[in-house]
N, C-alpha and C positions, 0 to 999 in steps of 0.2 A: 698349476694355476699360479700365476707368479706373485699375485698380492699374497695370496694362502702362505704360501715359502717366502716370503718377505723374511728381514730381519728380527721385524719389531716382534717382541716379548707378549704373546695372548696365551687366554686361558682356555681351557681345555676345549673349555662351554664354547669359546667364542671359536677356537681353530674347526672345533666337528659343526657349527653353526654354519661358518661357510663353505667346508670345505663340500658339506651334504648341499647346500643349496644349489652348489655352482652343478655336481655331479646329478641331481636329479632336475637342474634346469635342461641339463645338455643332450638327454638319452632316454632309451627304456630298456629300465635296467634287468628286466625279466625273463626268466625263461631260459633252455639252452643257450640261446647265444647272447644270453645275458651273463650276467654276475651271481645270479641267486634267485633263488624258485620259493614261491612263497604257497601256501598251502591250499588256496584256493587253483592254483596254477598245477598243483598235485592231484587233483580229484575233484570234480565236479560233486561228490557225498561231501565236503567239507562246507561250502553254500548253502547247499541243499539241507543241510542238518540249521543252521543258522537262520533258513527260511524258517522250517519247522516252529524252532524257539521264536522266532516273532509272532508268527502267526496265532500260536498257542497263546501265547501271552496278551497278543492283540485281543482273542477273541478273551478271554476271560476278564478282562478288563471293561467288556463291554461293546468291542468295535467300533471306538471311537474312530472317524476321520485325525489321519496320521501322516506324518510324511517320514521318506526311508533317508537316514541322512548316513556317510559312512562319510572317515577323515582316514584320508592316504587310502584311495580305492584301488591301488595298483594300475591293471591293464580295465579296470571294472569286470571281472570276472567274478567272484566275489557277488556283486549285487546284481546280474543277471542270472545266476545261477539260485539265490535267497530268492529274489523277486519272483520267476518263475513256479518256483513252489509255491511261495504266498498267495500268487493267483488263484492254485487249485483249491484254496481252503480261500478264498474272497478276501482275503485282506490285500486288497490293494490300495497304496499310498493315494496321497494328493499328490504328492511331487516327488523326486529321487532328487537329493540335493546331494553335491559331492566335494568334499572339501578337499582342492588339492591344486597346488599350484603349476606345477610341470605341465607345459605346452604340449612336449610330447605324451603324455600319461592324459591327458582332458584328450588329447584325439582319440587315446586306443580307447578310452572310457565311451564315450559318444558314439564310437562307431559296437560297442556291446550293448549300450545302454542309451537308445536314442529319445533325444527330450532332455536328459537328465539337464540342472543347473549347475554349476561351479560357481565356489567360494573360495576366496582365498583365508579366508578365516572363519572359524564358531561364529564370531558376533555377529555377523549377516545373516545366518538362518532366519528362516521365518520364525514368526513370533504368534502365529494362530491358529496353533494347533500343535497337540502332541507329537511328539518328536521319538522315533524312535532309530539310534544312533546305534553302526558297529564299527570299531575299531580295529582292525588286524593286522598287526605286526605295523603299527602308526609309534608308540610310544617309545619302540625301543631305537630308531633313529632321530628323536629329539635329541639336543645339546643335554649333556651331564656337566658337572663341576664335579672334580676331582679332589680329595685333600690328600695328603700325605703327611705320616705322622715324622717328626723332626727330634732331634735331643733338645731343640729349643722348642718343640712346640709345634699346634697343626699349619699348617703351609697349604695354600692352594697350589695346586699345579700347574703351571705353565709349559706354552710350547713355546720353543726359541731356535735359532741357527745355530748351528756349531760347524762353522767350515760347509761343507759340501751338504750336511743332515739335518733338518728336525729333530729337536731329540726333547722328552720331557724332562721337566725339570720343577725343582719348592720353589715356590716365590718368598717373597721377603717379609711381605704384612701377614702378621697373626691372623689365624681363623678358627683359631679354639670351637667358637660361638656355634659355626656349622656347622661340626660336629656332633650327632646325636649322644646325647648323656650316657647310654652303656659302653659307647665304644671311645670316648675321651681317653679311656688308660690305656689303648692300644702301644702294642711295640714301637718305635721308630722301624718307618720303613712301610707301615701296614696304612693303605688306601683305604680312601672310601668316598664314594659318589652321592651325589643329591641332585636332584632335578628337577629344579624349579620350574622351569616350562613347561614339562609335563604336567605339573601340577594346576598350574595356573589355567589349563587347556581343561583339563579335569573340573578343575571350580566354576569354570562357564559352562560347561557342559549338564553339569550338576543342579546350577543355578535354573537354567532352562528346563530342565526337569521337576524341578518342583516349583516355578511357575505354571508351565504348559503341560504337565504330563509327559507322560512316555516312559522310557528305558534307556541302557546303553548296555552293549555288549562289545568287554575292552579284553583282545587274547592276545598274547605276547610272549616272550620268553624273557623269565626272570623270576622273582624268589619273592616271600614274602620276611622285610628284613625287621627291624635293620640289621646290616651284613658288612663285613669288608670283603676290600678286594677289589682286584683291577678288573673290569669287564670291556673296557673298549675295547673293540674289535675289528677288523677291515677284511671286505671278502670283495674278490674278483676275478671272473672265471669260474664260480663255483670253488673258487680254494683261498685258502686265511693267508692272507698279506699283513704287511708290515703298517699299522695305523695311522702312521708316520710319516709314512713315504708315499711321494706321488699324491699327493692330496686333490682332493676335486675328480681321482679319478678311479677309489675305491669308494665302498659302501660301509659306513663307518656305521656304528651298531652299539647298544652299549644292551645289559641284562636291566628288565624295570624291576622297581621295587614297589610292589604292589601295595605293601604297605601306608603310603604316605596318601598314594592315590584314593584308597580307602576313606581314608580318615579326612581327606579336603572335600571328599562327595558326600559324607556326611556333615560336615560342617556345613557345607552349603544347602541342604536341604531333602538332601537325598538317600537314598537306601540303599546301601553294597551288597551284596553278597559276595561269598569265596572272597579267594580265589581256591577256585578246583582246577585240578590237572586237566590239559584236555583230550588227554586219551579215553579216560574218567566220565567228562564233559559228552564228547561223543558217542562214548556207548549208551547214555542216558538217553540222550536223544535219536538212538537209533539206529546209529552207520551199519551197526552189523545186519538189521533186517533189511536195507536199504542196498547194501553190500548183495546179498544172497539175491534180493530184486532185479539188480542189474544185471550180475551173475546169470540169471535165467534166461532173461532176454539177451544175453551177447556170450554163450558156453564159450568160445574160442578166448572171449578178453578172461574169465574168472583168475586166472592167478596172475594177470595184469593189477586186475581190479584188487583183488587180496593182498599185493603187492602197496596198494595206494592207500587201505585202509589200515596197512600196518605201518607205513611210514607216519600214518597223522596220530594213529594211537599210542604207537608200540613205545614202549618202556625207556628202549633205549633210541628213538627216535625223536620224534617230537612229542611223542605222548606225556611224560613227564617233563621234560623240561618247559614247557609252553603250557601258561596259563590263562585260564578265564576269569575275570571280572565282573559282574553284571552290577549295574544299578535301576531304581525303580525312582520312580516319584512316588510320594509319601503313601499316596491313597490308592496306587496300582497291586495287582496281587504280586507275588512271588513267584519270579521265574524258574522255569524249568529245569533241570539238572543241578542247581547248586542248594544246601544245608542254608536252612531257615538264618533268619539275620537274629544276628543271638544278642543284639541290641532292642529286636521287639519287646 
């Protein structure tokens, strides 16, 4: 994309800004003959357990009239798969609202999930009625800002030309400031990311929560920091590219730090829990009796299926490196699979 590859000197935030919008205006980037498989695309028990957690937490709340909202719903597999379950225990929405801008991604959605609405942003949601909100793998393709530490000091990082390449590079103005206070005496050399948009998406999200009621349920891959270290990342074809190169036409990625997230949904009104692992996550709510269920009814799929349920748990799969989130509005019970909020 040739404005992306331009000359002019941007920052990290702004090169993965557009380099993702143009790449997921353009495609569907899912599945085999995409670039990368995301977990509900893994296993139909991955939804289906995320139904469960709604439902549950619907009902013990009361059953209040709710609407299902999810931000970056993929192919919408994901919420036909949650919705589905939710039927069989009566929790069914007022409305499926789906925050997602990709032309191509609102077709495959609508054609799994028909009626649904699209937003191009949180603020549009409806406003009259509890909201109960999932996020999966949404946060870790937001824009980061990058610092790097200097012998003069912290440096944002820019991307810039060099002959024929992108290549990153410290820009010039101090940024001490952004850097969180334990990691200010870092090495020269040693990174560290912040993510203001995410955050900010977090604080509305929050916000509406403890206006309207509801939840959120936010799983990603990333750590609870603060942490150094480079995590930007570019995948295409299912294999790790260069983040650099070819822009607009990889899947650029960074690790969340759940941490920050935490602490702006508190601020704003809300109630976090975890983050728990979610291989952890899933056994709590069930995948293995879920697992052996399907198993019954389809003998020939069982070590397909056993196959699917140990990619989303297993230790060295997605099961630890991928976390869960949850938040409540103030007055909703405590959701299911995560350790009591230890700020009650």
């Amino acid at each position: 994309m040739e404005e992306i590859a331009a000359a002019r000197k941007r920052t990290v935030a702004d090169y993965m800004a557009a380099a993702n919008a143009y790449y997921y205006a353009t495609r569907d980037p899912l599945g085999a003959a995409g670039d990368f498989t995301t977990a509900p695309e893994i296993s139909q028990m991955f939804g289906e357990m995320i139904g469960i957690w709604i439902a549950d937490l619907w009902s013990r709340a009361g059953k209040p009239p709710f609407y299902y909202v999810e931000l970056g719903p993929g192919r919408g597999t994901l919420a036909a798969d949650a919705l589905r379950v939710m039927a069989r225990f009566g929790a069914k929405p007022l409305g499926v609202q789906l925050v997602e801008t990709s032309p191509a991604l609102r077709a495959a959605q609508l054609a799994r999930v028909p009626g649904a609405r699209h937003h191009d942003e949180v603020d549009s949601l409806p406003d009259d009625a509890p909201l109960i909100i999932v996020a999966n793998e949404f946060f870790d393709a937001l824009p980061i800002h990058q610092y790097v530490a200097t012998e003069e000091g912290w440096r944002e990082r820019m991307v810039e030309r060099q002959g024929e390449s992108l290549v990153p590079v410290a820009g010039e103005v101090s940024a001490d400031d952004a850097i969180p206070a334990p990691l200010r005496a870092s090495a020269p050399g040693t990174i560290v990311e912040t993510a203001p948009v995410s955050a900010a998406i977090m604080q509305r999200c929050a916000f509406r929560l403890a206006r309207q009621g509801g939840a959120m349920l936010a799983i990603d891959y990333g750590y609870s920091g603060p942490a150094a270290g480079d995590s930007l990342q570019a995948v295409k074809a299912h294999r790790f590219a260069d983040p650099f190169a070819d822009p607009g036409e990889v899947d650029l990625t960074a690790h969340v730090d759940f941490t920050p997230l935490a602490e702006v949904a508190r601020a704003a009104g809300a109630r976090p829990f975890g983050p728990v692992e979610q291989g952890e996550w899933l056994r709590a709510m069930g995948i293995d009796a879920r697992l052996v269920s399907l198993s019954a009814a389809a003998p020939d799929r069982a070590d397909e299926l056993a196959g699917q349920r140990d990619r989303l748990t297993g230790a060295n799969a997605m099961g630890r490196l991928f976390k869960a989130l949850a938040l409540t509005a103030p007055d909703w019970p405590a959701p299911a699979g995560f350790p009591p909020d230890r700020k009650d």
